[in-house]
N, C-alpha and C positions, 0 to 999 in steps of 0.2 A: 715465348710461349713454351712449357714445357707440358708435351707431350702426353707424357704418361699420366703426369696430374689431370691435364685435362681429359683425358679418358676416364681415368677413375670417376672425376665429378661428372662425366657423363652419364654414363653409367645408373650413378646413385638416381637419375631425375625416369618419372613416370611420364613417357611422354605423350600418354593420350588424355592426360590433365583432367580424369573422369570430375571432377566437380567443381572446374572453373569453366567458363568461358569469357567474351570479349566483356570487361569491367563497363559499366552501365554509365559512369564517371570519366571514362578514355572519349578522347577524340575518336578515334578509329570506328564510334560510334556515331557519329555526323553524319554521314551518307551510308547509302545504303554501296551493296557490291557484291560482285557475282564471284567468287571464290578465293574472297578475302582469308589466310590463314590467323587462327587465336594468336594475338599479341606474345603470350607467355612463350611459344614456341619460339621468335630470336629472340625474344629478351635473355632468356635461358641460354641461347647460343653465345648469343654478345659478349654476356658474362662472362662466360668459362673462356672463351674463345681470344677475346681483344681485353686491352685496355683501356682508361680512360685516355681519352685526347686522341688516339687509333682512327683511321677511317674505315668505316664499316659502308661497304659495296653492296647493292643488288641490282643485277641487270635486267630484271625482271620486275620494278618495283610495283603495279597493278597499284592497289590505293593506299600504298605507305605505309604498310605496318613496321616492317625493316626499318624504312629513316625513321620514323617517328621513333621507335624502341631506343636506336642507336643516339639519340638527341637526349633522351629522357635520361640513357645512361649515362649522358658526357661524353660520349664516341662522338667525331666527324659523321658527316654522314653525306653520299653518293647514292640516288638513284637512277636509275634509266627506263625506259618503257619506249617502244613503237608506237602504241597506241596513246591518241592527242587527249582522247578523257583522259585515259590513267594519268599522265603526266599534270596534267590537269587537278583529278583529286589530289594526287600526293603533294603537289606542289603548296596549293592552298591548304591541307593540315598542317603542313610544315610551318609556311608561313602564321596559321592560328595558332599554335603552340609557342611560335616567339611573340608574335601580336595577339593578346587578347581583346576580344571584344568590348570598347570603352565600356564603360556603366551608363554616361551620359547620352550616348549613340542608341546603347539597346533601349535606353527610357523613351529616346525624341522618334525611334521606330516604331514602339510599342502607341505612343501617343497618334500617330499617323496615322494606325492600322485599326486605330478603337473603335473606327464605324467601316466592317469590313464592305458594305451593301455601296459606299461612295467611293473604295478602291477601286475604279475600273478607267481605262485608257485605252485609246485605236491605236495611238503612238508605238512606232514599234525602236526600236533600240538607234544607238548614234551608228554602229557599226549595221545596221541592217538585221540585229537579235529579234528574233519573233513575228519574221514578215513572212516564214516559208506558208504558201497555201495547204502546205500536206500538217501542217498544225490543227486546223480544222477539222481533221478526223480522227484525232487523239483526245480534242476538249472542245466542251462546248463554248458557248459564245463567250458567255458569261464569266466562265472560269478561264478563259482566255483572256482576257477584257482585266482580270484579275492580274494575273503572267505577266503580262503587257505595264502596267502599273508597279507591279513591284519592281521589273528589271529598272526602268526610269527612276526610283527610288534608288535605287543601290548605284546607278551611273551618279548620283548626285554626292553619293558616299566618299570619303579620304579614301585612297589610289590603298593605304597602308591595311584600311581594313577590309576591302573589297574582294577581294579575295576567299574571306570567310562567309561571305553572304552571298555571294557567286555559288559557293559551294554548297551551303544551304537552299540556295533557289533551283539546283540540280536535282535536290533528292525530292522536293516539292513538284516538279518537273515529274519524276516518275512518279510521285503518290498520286495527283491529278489523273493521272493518265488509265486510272481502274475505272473497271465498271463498281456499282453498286449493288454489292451482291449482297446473299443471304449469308448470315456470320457461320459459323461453324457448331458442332454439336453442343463447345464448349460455351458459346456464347462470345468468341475473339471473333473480329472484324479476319475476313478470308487472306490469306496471304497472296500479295499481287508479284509474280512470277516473273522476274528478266525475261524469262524465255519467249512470253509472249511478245514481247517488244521486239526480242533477237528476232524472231519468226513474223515481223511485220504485220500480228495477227489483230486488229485494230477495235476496238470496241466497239459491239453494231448501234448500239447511240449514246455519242459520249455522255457523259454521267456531269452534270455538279456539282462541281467540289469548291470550299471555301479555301480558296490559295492565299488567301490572306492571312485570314484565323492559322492555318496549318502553318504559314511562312512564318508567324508569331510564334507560337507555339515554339518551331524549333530554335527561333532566335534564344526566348528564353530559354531552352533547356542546356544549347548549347554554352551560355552565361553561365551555369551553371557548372557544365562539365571543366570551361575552362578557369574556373576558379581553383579547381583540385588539380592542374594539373601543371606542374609548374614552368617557368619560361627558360629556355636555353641559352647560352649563352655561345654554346659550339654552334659551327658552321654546318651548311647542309645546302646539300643542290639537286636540281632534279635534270636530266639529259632526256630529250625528246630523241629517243635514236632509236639505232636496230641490233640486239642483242648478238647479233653473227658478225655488225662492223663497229665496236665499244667507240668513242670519241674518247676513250681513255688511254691515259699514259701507260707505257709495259712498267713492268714491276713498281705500279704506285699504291696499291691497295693492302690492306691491313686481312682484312677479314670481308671473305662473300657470304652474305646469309640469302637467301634465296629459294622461293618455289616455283621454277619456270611449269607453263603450259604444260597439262597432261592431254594427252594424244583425243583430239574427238569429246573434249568435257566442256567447255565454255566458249562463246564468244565475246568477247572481249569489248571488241567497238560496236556491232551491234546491238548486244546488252545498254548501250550509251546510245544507241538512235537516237532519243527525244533528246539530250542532248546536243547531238551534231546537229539536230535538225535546228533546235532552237539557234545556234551560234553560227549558222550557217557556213559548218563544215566541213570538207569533203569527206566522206564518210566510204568512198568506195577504195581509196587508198589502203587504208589503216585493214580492214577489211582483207584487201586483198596481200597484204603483206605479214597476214595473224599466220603466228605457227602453231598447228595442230589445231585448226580451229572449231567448234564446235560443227559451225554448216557446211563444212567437209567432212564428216565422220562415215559417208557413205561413199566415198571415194576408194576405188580399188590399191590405190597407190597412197592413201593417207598415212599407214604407219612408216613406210619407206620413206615417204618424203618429210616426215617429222623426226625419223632419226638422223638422218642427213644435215636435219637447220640444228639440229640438237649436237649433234657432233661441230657444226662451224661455231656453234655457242660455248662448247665447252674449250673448246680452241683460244679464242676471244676470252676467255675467265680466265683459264691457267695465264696467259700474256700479261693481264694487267694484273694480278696477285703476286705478291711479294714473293721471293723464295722463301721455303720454310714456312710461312703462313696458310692456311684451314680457311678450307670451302667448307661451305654444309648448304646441303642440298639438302628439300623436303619435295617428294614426288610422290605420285601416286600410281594405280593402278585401274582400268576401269575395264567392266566384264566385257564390252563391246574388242576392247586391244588390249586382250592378257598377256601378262610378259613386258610389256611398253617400257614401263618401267625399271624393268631387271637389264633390260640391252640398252636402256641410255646409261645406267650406269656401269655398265659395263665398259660402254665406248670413254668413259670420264676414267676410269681406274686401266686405261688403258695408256691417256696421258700422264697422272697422277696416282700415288697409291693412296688406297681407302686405309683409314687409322680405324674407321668407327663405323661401325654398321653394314649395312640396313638396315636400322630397327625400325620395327613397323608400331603402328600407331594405329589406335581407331579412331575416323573425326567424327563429330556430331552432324552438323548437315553442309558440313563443308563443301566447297565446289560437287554441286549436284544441279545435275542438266536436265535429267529425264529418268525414268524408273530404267528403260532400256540402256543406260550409259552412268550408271555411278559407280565410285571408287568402294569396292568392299575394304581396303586398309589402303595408307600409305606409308612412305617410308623414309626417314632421313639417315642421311650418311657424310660422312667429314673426308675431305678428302686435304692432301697435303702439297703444295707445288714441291717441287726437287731443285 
């Protein structure tokens, strides 16, 4: 990688991408996600950064835009995540990008589903999927009854594409889960908020919803998406671990692209409550092991003890990055913990020196928690191992 070049073509790129956002036609459009960054941002890094056949690292994978970018461009591709969804979505995009959804599968689904009102089953999962009582107060009978039906469905699916329909039965999982409100001024259906799920806040009588029709719906559009988007042939893996203890090799990485946790903006596993709840997962783990997590942001000792996990994590990236090979970091800032941002990288250019930035960026509604805790910019910067 030379240096200078890649500075210059840094440089040349606008990185608040005012008139794209996430492509309509991308996977990374399959489930929904609480502060997912736009695709364009590593794709861009990738580029300049690695080459083809390279393995491109992020310890902080959230729901795979890094591997997927780095697969799309011919890189390797390594992620990692604590948290059991995140590992969970990235895993299954990964897999949907090399497995597309047969034709023959989506038509024999579509035919199943044609009378949504005889989709319903008490049956709950071979693993115990869909027997928590506390499901009950997220959906009514009915649309439970629906839940319940489709997972049996998809247990009966090839092992190779299950995955993708797991993944789709997730984001259906959280659409179910709204009330039925009044649309907005513009005449759009309301937008239904992680937060309230993170914050346990539970609908006072769950609503009816068609999980059938909607589970349809997204099968086909995601047949759709993955028509356009082509299959890989490089390798790619996802690591359930803890970004402070990597399960990686020291100097085996190409290139890190990465947006870890900003201080008091998201939570992570409980954004995925209905989730854990449906797969009957521990959820109090994951939870308790989130860095900087959003239901901590009123904690007196929050910003100290996020620069602390943040300092054992930059530790843990300089180790496993090649020498001579480029981190890039996308961070942010949030008015709640001003400065957050400028002292983890500070502690990072402390091990490593910075080649490029902090150049800041405006995101569009990017990881945003609450009007009291949003990122007015954030900032990416390249740093170098020695």
């Amino acid at each position: 990688m030379n240096l200078k070049t890649a500075v210059a073509e840094l440089d040349r790129v606008n990185w608040s991408f005012p008139s794209t956002g996430t492509r309509e036609s991308s996977i990374h459009t399959v489930h929904r996600f609480a502060g997912n960054f736009i695709p364009q941002i590593p794709a861009h890094l990738i580029q300049i950064l690695s080459s083809p056949g390279e393995l491109v690292f992020d310890p902080f994978v959230g729901s795979g835009t890094t591997v997927i970018e780095a697969l799309t461009l011919n890189r390797c591709a390594l992620g990692n995540d604590q948290t059991r969804a995140c590992v969970f979505i990235a895993e299954a995009k990964m897999r949907a990008l090399k497995n597309p959804l047969r034709i023959d599968l989506r038509d024999a689904i579509a035919g199943e589903l044609a009378w949504p009102h005889l989709c319903q089953s008490s049956e709950v999962g071979a693993q115990g999927e869909g027997s928590s009582p506390e499901l009950a107060a997220w959906y009514s009978d009915g649309t439970l009854a629906q839940l319940r039906y489709l997972w049996k469905l998809i247990e009966r699916v090839d092992s190779d594409q299950r995955h993708l329909l797991t993944l789709i039965f997730s984001d259906v999982l959280f659409a179910c889960a709204s009330t039925i409100s009044a649309p907005t001024s513009g005449g759009k259906p309301r937008r239904h908020h992680w937060g309230w799920i993170a914050d346990n806040v539970k609908p006072a009588q769950p609503a009816d919803h068609n999980a059938a029709s909607i589970f349809l719906e997204r099968i086909l559009a995601t047949s759709m998406i993955q028509a356009s988007n082509p299959c890989t042939e490089v390798s790619g893996k996802i690591i359930h671990g803890d970004a402070r203890k990597l399960d990686v090799p020291s100097n085996s990485v190409d290139l890190i692209v990465t947006s870890p946790p900003y201080a008091g903006m998201i939570d992570y596993a409980l954004a995925h409550r209905l989730l854990y709840m449906w797969m009957n997962w521990d959820l109090s783990e994951d939870k308790n092991d989130e860095i900087g997590a959003r239901y901590k942001r009123k904690r007196r000792n929050l910003l100290s003890e996020y620069l602390l996990d943040m300092d054992v994590c930059w530790k843990e990236m300089i180790r496993v990055l090649k020498p001579g090979r480029a981190c890039a970091v996308v961070l942010g800032e949030s008015r709640k913990y001003p400065g957050a941002a400028k002292q983890a990288f500070e502690l990072f250019e402390a091990m490593a020196p910075q080649i490029w930035g902090p150049v800041g960026r405006t995101p569009t509604r990017r990881r945003l928690s609450d009007r009291q805790a949003t990122e007015p910019v954030e900032f990416i910067s390249i740093f170098v191992k020695r």
